[in-house]
Biopython code that builds the backbone (N, CA, C, O; Angstrom):
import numpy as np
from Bio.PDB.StructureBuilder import StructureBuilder

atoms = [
    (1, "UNK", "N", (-90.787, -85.768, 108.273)),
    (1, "UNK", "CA", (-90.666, -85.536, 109.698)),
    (1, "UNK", "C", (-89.841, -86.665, 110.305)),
    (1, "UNK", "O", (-89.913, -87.781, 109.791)),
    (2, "UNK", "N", (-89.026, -86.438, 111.414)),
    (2, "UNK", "CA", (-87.915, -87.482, 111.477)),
    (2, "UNK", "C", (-88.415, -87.263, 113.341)),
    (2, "UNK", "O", (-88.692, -86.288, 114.039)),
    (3, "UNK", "N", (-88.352, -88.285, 113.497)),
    (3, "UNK", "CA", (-88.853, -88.668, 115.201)),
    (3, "UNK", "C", (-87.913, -89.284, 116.173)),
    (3, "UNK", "O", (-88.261, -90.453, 116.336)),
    (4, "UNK", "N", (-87.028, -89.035, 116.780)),
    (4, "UNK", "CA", (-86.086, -89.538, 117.965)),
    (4, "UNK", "C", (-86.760, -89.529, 118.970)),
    (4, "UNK", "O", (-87.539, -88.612, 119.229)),
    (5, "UNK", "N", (-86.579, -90.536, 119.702)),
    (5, "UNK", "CA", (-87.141, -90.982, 121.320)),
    (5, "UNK", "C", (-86.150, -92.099, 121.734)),
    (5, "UNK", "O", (-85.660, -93.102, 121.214)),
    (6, "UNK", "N", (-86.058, -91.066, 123.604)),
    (6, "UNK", "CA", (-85.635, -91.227, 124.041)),
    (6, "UNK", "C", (-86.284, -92.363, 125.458)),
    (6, "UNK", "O", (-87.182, -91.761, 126.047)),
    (7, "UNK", "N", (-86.082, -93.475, 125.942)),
    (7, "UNK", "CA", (-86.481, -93.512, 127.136)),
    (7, "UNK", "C", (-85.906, -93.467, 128.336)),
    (7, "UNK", "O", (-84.745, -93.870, 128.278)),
    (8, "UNK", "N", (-86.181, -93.202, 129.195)),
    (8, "UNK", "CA", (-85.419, -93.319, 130.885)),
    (8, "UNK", "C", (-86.142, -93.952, 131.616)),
    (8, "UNK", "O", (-87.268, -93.492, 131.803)),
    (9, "UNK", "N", (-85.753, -95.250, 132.300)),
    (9, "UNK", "CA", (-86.041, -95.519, 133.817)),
    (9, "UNK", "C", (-85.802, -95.375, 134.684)),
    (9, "UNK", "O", (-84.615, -95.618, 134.899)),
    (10, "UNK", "N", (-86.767, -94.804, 136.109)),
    (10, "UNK", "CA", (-86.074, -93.879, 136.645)),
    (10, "UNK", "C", (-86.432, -95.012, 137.925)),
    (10, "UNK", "O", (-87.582, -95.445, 138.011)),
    (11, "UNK", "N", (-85.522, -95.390, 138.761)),
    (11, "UNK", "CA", (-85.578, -96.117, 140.001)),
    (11, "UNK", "C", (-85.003, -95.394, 140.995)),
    (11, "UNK", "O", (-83.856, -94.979, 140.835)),
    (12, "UNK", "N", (-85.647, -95.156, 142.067)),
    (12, "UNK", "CA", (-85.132, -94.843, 143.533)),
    (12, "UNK", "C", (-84.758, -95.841, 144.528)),
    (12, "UNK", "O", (-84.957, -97.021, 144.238)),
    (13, "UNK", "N", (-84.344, -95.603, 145.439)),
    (13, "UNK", "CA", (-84.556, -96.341, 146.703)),
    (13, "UNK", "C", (-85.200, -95.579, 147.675)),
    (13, "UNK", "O", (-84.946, -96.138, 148.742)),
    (14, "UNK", "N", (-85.871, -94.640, 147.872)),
    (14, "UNK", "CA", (-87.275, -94.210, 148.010)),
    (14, "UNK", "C", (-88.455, -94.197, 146.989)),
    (14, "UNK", "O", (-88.458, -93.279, 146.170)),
    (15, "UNK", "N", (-89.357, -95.030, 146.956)),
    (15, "UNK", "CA", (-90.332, -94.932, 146.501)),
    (15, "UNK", "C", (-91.184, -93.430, 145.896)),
    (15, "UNK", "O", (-91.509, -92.750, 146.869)),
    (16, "UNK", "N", (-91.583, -92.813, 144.630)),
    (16, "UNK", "CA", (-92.051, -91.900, 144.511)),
    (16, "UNK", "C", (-93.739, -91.688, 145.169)),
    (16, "UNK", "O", (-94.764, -91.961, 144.544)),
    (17, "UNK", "N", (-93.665, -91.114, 146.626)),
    (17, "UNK", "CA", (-95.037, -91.215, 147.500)),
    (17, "UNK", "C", (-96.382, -90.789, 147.064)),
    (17, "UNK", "O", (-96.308, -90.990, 145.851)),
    (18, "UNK", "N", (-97.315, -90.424, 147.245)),
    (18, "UNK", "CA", (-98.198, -90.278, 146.927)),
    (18, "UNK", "C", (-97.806, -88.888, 147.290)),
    (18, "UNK", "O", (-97.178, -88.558, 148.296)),
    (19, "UNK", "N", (-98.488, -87.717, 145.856)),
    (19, "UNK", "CA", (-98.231, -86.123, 146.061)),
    (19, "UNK", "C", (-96.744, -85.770, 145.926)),
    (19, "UNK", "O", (-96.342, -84.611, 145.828)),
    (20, "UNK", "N", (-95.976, -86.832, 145.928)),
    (20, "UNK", "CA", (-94.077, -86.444, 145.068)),
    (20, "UNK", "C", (-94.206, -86.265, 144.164)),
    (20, "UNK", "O", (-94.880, -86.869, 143.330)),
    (21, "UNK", "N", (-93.306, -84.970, 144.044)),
    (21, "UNK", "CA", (-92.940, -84.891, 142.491)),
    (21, "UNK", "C", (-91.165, -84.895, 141.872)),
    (21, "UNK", "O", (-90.359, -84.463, 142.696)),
    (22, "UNK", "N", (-90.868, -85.127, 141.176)),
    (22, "UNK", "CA", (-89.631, -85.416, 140.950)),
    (22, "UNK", "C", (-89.417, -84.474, 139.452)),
    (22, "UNK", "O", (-90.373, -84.363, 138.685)),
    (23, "UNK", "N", (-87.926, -83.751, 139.104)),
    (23, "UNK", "CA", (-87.758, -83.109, 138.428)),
    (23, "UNK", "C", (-87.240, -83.731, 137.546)),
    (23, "UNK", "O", (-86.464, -84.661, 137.765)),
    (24, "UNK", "N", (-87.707, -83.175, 135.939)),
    (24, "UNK", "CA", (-86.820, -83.694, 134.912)),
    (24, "UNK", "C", (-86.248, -82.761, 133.775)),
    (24, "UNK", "O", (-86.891, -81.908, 133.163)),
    (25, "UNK", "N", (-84.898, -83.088, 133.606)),
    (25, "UNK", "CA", (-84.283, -82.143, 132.311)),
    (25, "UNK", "C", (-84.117, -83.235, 131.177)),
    (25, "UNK", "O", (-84.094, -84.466, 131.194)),
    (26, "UNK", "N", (-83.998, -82.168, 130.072)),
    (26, "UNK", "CA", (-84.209, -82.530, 128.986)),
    (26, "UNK", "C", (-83.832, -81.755, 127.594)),
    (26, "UNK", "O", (-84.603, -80.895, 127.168)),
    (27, "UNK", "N", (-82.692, -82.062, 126.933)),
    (27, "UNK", "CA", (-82.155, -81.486, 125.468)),
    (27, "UNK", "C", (-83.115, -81.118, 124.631)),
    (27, "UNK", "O", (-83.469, -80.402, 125.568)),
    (28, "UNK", "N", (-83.898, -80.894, 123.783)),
    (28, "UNK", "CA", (-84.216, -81.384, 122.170)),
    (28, "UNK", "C", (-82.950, -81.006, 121.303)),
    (28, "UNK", "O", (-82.044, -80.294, 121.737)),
    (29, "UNK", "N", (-82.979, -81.566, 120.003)),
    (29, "UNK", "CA", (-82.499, -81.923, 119.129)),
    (29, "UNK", "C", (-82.299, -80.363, 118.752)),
    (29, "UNK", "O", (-81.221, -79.855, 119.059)),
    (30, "UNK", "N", (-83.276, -79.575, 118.104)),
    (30, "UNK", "CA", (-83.410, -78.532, 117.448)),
    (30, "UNK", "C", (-84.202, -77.417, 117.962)),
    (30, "UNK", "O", (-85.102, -77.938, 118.621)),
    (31, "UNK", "N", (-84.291, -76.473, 117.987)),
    (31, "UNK", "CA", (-85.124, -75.174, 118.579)),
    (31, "UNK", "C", (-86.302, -75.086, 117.634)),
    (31, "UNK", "O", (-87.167, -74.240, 117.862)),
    (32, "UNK", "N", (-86.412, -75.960, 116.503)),
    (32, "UNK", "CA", (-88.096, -75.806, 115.827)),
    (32, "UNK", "C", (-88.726, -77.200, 115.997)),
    (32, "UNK", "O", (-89.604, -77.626, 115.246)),
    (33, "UNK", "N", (-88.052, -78.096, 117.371)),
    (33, "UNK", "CA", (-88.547, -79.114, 117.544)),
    (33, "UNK", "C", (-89.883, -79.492, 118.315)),
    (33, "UNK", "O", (-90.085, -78.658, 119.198)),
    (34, "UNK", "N", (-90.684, -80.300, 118.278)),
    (34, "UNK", "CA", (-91.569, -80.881, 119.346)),
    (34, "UNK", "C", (-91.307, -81.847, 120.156)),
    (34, "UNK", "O", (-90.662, -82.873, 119.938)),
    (35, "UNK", "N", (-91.863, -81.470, 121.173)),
    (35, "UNK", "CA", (-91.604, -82.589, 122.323)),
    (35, "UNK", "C", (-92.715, -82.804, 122.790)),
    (35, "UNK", "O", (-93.580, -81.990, 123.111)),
    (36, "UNK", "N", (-92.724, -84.764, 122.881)),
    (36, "UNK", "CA", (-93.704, -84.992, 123.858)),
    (36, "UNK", "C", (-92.863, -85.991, 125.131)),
    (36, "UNK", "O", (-91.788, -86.588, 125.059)),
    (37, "UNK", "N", (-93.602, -85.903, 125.988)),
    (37, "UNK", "CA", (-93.420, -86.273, 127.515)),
    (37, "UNK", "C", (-93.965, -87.030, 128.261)),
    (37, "UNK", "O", (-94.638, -86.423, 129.094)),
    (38, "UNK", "N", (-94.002, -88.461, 128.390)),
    (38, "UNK", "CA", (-95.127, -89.201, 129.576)),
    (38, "UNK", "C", (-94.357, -89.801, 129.981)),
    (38, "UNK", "O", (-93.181, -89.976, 129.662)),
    (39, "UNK", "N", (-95.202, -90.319, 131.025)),
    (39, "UNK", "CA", (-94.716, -91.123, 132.354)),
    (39, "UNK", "C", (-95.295, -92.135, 132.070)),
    (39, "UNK", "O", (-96.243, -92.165, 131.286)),
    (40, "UNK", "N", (-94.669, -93.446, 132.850)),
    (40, "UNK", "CA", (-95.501, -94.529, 132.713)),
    (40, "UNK", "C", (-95.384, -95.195, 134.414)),
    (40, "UNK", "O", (-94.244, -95.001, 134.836)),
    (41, "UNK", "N", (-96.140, -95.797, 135.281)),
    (41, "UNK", "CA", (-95.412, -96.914, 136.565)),
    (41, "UNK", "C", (-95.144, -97.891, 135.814)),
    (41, "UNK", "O", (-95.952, -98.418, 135.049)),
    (42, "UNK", "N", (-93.337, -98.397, 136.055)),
    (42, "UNK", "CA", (-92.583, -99.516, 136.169)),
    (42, "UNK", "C", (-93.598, -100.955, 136.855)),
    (42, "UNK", "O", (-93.703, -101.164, 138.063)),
    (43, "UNK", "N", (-94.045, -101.535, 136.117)),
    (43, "UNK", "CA", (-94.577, -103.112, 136.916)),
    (43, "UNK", "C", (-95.427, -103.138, 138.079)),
    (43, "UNK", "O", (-95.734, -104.178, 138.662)),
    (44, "UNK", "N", (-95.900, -101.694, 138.494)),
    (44, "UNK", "CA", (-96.925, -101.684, 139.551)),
    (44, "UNK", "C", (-97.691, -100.602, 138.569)),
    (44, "UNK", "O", (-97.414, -99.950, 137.562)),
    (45, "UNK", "N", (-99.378, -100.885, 139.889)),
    (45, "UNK", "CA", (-100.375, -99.958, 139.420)),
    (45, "UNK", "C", (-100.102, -98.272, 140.059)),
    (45, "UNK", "O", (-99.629, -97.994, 141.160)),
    (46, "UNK", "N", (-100.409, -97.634, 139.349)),
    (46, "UNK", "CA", (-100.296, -96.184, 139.621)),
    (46, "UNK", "C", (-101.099, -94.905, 139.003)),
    (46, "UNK", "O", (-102.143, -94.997, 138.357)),
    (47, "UNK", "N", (-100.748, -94.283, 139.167)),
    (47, "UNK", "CA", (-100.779, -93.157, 138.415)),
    (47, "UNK", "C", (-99.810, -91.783, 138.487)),
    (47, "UNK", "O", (-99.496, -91.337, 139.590)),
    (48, "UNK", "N", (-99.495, -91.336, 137.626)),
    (48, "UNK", "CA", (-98.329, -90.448, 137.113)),
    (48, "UNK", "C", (-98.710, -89.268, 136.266)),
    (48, "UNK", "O", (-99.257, -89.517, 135.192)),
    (49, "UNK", "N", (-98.486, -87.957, 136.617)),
    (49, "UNK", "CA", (-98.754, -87.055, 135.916)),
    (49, "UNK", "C", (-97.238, -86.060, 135.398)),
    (49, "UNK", "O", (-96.183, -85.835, 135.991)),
    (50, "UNK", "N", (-97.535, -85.821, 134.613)),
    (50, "UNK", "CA", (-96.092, -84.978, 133.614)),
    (50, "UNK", "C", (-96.665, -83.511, 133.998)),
    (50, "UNK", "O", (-97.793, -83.278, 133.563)),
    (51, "UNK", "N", (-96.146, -82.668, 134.625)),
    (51, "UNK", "CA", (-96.847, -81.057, 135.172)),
    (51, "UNK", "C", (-95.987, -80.906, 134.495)),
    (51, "UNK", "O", (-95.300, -81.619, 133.763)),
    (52, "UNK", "N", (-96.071, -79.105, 134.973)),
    (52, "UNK", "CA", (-95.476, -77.839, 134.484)),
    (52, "UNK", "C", (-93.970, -77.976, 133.404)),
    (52, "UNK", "O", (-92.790, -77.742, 133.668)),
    (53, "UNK", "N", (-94.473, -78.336, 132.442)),
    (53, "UNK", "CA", (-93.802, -78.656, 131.771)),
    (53, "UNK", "C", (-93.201, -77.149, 130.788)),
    (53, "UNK", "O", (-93.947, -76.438, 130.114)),
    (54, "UNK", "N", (-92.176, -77.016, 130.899)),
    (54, "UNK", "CA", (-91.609, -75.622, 130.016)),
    (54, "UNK", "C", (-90.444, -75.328, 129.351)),
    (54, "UNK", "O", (-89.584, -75.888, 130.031)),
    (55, "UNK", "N", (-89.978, -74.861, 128.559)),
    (55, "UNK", "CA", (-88.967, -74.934, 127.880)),
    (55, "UNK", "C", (-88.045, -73.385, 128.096)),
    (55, "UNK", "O", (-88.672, -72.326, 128.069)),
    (56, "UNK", "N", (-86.735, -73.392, 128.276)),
    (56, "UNK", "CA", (-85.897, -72.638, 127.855)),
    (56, "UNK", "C", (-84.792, -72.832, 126.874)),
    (56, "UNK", "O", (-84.426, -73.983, 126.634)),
    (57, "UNK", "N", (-84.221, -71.808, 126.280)),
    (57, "UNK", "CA", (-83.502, -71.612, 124.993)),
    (57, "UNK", "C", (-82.438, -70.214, 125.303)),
    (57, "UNK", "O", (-82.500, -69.060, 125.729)),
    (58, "UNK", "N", (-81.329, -71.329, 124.701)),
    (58, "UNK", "CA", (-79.935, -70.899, 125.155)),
    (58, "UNK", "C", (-79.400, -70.649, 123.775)),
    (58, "UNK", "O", (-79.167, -71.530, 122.947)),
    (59, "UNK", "N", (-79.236, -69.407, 123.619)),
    (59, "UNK", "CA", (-78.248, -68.451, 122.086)),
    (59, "UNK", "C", (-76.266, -68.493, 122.084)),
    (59, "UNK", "O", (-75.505, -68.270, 123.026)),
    (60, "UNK", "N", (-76.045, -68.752, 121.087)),
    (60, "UNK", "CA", (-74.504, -68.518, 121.069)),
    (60, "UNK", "C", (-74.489, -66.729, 120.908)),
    (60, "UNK", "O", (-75.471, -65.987, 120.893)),
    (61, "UNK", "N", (-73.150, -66.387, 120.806)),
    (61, "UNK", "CA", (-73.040, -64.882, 120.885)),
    (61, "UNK", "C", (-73.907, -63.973, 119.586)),
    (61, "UNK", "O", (-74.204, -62.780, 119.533)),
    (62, "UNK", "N", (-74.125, -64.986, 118.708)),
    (62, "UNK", "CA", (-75.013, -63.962, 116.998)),
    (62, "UNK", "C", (-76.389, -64.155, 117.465)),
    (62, "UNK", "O", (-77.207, -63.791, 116.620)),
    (63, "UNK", "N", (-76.900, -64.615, 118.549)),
    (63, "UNK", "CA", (-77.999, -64.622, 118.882)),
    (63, "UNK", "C", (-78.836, -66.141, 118.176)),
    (63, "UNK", "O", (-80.050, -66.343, 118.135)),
    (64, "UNK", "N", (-77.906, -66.899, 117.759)),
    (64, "UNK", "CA", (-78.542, -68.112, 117.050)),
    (64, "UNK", "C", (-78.898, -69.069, 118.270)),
    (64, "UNK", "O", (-78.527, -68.887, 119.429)),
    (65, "UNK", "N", (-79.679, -70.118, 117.810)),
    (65, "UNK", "CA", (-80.083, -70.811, 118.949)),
    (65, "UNK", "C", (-79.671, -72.086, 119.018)),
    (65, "UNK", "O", (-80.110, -72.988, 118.305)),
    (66, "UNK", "N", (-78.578, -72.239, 120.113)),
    (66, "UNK", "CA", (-77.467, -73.553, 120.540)),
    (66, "UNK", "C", (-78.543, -74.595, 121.039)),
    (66, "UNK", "O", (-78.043, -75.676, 120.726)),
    (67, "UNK", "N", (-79.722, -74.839, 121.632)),
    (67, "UNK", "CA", (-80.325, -75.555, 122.079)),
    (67, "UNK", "C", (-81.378, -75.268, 123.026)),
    (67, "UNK", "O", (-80.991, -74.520, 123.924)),
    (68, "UNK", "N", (-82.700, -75.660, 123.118)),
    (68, "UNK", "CA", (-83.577, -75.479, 123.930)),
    (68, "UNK", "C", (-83.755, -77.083, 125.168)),
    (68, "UNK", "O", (-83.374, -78.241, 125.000)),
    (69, "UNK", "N", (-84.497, -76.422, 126.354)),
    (69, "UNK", "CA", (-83.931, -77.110, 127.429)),
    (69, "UNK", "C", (-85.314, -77.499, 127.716)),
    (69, "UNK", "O", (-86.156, -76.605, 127.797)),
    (70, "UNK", "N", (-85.662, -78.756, 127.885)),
    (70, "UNK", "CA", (-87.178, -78.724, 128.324)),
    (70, "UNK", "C", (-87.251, -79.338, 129.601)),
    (70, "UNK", "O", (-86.582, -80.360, 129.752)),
    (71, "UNK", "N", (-88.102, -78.813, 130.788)),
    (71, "UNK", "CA", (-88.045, -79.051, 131.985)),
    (71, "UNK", "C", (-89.381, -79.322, 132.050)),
    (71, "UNK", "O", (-90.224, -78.765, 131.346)),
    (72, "UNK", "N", (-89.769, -80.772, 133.473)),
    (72, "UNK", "CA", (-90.942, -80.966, 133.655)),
    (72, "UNK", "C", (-90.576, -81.993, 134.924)),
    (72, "UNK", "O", (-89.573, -82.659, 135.182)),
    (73, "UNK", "N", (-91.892, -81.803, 135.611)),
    (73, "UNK", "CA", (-92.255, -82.372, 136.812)),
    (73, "UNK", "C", (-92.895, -84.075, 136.653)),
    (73, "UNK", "O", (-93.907, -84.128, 135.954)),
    (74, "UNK", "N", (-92.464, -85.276, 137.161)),
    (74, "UNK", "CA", (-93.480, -86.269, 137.386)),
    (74, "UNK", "C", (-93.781, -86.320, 138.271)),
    (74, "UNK", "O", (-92.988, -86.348, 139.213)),
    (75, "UNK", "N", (-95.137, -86.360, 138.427)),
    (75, "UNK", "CA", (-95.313, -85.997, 139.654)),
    (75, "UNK", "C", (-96.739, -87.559, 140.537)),
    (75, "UNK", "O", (-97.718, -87.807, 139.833)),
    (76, "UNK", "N", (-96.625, -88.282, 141.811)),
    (76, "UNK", "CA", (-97.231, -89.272, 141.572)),
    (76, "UNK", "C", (-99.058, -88.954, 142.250)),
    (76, "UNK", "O", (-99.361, -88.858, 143.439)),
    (77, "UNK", "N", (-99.858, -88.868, 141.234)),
    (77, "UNK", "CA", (-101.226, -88.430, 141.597)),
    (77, "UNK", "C", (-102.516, -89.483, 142.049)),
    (77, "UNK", "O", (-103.704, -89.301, 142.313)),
    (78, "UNK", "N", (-101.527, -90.803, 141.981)),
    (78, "UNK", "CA", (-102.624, -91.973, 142.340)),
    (78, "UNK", "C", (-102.626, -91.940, 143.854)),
    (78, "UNK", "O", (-102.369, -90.902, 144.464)),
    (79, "UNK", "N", (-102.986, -93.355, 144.602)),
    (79, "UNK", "CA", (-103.226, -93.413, 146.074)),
    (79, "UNK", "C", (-102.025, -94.440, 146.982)),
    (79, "UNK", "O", (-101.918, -94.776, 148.161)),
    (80, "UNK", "N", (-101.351, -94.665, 145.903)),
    (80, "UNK", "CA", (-100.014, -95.758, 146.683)),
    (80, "UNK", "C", (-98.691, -95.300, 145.759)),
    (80, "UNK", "O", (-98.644, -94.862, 144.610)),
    (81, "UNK", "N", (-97.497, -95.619, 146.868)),
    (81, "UNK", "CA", (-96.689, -94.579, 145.835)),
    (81, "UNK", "C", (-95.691, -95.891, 144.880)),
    (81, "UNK", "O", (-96.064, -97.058, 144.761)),
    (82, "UNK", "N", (-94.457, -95.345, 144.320)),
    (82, "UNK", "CA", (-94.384, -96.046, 142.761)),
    (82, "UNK", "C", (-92.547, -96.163, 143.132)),
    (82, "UNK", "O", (-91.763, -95.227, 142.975)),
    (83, "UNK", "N", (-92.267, -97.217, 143.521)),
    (83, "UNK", "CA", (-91.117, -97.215, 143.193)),
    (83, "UNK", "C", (-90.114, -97.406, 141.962)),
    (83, "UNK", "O", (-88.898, -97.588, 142.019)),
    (84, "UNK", "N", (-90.926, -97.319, 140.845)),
    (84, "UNK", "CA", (-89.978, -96.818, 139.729)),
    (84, "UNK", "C", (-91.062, -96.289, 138.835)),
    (84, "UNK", "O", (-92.267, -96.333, 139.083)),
    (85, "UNK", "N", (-90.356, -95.659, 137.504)),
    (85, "UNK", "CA", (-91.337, -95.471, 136.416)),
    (85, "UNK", "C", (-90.713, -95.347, 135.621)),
    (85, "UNK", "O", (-89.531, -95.505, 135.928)),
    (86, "UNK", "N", (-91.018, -94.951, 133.899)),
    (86, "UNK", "CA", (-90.632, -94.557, 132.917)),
    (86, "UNK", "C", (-91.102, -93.530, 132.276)),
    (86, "UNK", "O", (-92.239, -93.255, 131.893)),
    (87, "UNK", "N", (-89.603, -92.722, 132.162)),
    (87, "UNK", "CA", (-89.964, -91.751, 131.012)),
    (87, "UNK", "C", (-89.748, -92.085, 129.644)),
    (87, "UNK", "O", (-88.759, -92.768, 129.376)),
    (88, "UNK", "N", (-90.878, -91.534, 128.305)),
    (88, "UNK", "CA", (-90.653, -91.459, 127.435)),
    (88, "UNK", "C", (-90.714, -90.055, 127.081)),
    (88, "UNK", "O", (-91.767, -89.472, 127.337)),
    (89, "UNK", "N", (-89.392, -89.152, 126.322)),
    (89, "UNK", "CA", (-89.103, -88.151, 125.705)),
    (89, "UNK", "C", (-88.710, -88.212, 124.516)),
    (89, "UNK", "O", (-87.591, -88.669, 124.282)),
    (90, "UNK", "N", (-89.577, -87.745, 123.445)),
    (90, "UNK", "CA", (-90.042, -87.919, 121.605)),
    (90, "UNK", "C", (-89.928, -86.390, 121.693)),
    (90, "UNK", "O", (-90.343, -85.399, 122.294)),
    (91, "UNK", "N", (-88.639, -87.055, 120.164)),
    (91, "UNK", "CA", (-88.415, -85.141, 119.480)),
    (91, "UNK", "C", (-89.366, -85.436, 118.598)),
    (91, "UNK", "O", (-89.642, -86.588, 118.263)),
    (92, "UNK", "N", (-89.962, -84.337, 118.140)),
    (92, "UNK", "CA", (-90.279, -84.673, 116.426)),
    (92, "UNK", "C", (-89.478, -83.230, 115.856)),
    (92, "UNK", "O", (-89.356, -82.270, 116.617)),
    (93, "UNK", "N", (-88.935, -83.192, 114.398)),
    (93, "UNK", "CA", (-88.862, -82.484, 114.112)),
    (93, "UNK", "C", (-88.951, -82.505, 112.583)),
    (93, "UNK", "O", (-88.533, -83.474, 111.948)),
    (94, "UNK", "N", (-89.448, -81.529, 112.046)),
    (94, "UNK", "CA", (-89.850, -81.211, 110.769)),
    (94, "UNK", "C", (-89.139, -80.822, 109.472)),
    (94, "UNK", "O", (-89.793, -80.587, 108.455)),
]
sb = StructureBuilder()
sb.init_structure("model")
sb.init_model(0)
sb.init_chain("A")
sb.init_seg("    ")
for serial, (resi, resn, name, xyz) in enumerate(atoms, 1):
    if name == "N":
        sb.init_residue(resn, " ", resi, " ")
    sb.init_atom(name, np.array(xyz, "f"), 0.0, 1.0, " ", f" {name:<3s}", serial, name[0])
structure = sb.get_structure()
């Protein structure tokens, strides 16, 4: 099993508020891949949730599969809001 990860820090100049959610896209590697997804708060206390997380998959013309697209929400569920955070996005694939 061979594991790629990716991270992103994501900084605003609005703060992510309490009840924001912010959108995220996302490649995998392969269409028989796994993905995992968390959030972390950047250097403050928080809390961060990864929602509706879902995938679509895009075919060349033989119907083979060019790449799946994984989409998900961070969204901030603590009580003060977060002016930055981190994503970590891990393929695994088999």
């Amino acid at each position: 099993m061979a594991v790629v990860s990716f991270t992103v820090q994501y900084t605003s100049a609005t703060p992510l508020a309490t009840g924001a959610s912010s959108s995220w896209v996302m490649h995998s590697i392969r269409d028989t891949a796994s993905v995992a997804v968390t959030a972390i708060p950047g250097n403050v206390s928080g809390v961060l949730a990864v929602e509706n997380l879902r995938t679509t998959r895009q075919n060349d013309e033989f119907g083979d599969p060019l790449r799946r697209t994984v989409l998900c929400n961070v969204k901030n569920v603590g009580p003060s809001s977060v002016p930055r955070y981190v994503v970590n996005y891990s393929v695994m694939t088999p």
